[in-house]
Backbone as CSV, one residue per row, in Angstrom:
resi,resn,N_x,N_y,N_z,CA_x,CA_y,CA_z,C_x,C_y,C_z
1,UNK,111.970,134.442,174.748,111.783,133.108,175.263,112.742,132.125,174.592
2,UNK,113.175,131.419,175.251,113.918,130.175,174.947,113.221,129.236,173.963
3,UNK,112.355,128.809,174.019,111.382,128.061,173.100,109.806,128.751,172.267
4,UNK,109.623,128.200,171.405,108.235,129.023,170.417,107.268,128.157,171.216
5,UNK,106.175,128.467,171.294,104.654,128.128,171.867,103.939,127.147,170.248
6,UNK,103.785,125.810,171.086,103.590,125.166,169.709,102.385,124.133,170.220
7,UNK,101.412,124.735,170.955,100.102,124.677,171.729,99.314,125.710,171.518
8,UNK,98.102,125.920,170.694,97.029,126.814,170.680,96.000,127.224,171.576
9,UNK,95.731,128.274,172.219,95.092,128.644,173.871,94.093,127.748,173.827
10,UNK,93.341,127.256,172.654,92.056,126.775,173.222,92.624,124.941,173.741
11,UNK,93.734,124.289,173.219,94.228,123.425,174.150,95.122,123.619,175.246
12,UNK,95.418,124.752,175.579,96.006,125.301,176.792,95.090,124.899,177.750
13,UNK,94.074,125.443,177.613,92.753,125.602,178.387,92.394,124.251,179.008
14,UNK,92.174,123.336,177.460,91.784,121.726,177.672,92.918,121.272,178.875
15,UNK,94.179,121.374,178.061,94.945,120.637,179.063,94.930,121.236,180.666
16,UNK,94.642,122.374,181.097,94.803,122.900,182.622,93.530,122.274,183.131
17,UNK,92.310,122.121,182.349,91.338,121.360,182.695,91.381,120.136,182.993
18,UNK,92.060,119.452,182.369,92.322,118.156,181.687,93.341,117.675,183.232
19,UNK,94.351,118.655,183.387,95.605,118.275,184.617,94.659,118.075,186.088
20,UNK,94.175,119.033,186.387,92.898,119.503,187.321,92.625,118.068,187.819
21,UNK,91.169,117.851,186.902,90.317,116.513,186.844,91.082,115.383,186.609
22,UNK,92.249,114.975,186.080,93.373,114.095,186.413,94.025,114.043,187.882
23,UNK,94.465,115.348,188.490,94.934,115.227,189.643,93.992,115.058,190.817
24,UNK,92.360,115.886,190.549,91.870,115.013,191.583,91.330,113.734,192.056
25,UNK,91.534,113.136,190.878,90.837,111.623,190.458,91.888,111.006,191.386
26,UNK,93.088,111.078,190.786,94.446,110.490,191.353,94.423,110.355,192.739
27,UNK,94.161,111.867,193.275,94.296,112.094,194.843,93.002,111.241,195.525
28,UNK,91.581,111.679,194.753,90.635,111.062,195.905,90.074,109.954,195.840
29,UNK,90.325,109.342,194.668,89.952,108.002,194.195,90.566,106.812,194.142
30,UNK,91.960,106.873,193.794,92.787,105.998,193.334,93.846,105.488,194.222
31,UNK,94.853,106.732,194.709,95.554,106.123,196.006,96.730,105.535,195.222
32,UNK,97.740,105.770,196.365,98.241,104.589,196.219,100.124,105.054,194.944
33,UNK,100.273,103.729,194.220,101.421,104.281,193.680,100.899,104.182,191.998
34,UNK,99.490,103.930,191.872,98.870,104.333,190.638,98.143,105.935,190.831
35,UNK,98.270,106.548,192.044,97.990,107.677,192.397,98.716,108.928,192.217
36,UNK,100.129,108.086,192.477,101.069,109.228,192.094,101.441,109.216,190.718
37,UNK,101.442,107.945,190.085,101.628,108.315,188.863,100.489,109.405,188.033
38,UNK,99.402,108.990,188.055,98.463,109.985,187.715,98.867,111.580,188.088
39,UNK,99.220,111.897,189.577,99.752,113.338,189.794,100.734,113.621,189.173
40,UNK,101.759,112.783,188.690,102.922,112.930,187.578,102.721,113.325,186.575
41,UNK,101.513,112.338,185.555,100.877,113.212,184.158,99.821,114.121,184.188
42,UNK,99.621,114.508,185.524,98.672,115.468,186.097,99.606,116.831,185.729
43,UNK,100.982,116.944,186.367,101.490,118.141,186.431,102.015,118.218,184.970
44,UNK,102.312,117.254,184.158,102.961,117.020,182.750,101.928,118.071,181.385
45,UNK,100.722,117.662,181.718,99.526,118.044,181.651,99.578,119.897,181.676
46,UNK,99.277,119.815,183.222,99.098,121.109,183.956,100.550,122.392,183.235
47,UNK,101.585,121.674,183.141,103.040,122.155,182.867,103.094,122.850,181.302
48,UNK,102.154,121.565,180.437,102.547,122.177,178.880,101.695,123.116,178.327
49,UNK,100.010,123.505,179.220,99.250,124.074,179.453,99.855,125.483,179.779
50,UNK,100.691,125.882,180.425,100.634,127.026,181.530,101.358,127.241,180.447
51,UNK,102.783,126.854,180.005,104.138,127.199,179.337,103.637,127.512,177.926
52,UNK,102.670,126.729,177.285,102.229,126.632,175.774,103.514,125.665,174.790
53,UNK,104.141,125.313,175.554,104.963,124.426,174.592,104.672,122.992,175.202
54,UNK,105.018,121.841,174.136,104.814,120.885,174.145,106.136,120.012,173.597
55,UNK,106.848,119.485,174.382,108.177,118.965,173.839,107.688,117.966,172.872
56,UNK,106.946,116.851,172.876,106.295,115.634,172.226,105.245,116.169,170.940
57,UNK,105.078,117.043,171.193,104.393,118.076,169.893,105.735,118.582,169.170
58,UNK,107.034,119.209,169.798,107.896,119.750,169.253,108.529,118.622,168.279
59,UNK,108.660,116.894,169.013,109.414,116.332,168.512,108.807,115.643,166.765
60,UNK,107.334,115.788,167.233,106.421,115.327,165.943,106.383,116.504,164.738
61,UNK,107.095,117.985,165.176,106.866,118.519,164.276,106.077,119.637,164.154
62,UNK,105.423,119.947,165.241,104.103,120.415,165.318,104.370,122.357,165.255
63,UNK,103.637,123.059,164.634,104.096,124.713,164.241,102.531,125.211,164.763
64,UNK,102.837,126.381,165.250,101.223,126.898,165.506,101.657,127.726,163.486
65,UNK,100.309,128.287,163.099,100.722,128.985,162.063,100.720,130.780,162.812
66,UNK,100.663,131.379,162.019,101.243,132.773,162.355,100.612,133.320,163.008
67,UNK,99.047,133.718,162.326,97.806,134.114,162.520,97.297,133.741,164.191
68,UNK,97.378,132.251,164.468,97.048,131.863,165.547,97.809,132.122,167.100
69,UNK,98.544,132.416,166.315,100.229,133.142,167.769,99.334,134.038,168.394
């Protein structure tokens, strides 16, 4: 892989949950061009979840330790 996984499964999980219930809020509630933004950090969400990396985690520094890989 091109990049190390610097997201631990049990926030993998949160965040695909987390993208989900963000994107349907967006879609059936909200509307509109505050709608799409929400589907934007919906897939941002959904994206660092699936991949296990986190660029904004990468830039703060962030290491899984060994054990947890």
């Amino acid at each position: 892989m091109i990049y190390v996984k610097n997201v631990p499964a049990w926030e993998r999980v949160l965040r695909l949950g987390m993208g989900g219930a963000l994107a349907g809020y967006g879609l059936t509630e909200v509307g509109g061009l505050w709608g799409v933004g929400m589907l934007v950090g919906a897939m941002g969400l959904t994206l660092t979840g699936v991949w296990g990396f986190c660029p904004a985690c990468a830039l703060a520094g962030r290491r899984l330790e060994r054990r947890a890989r």
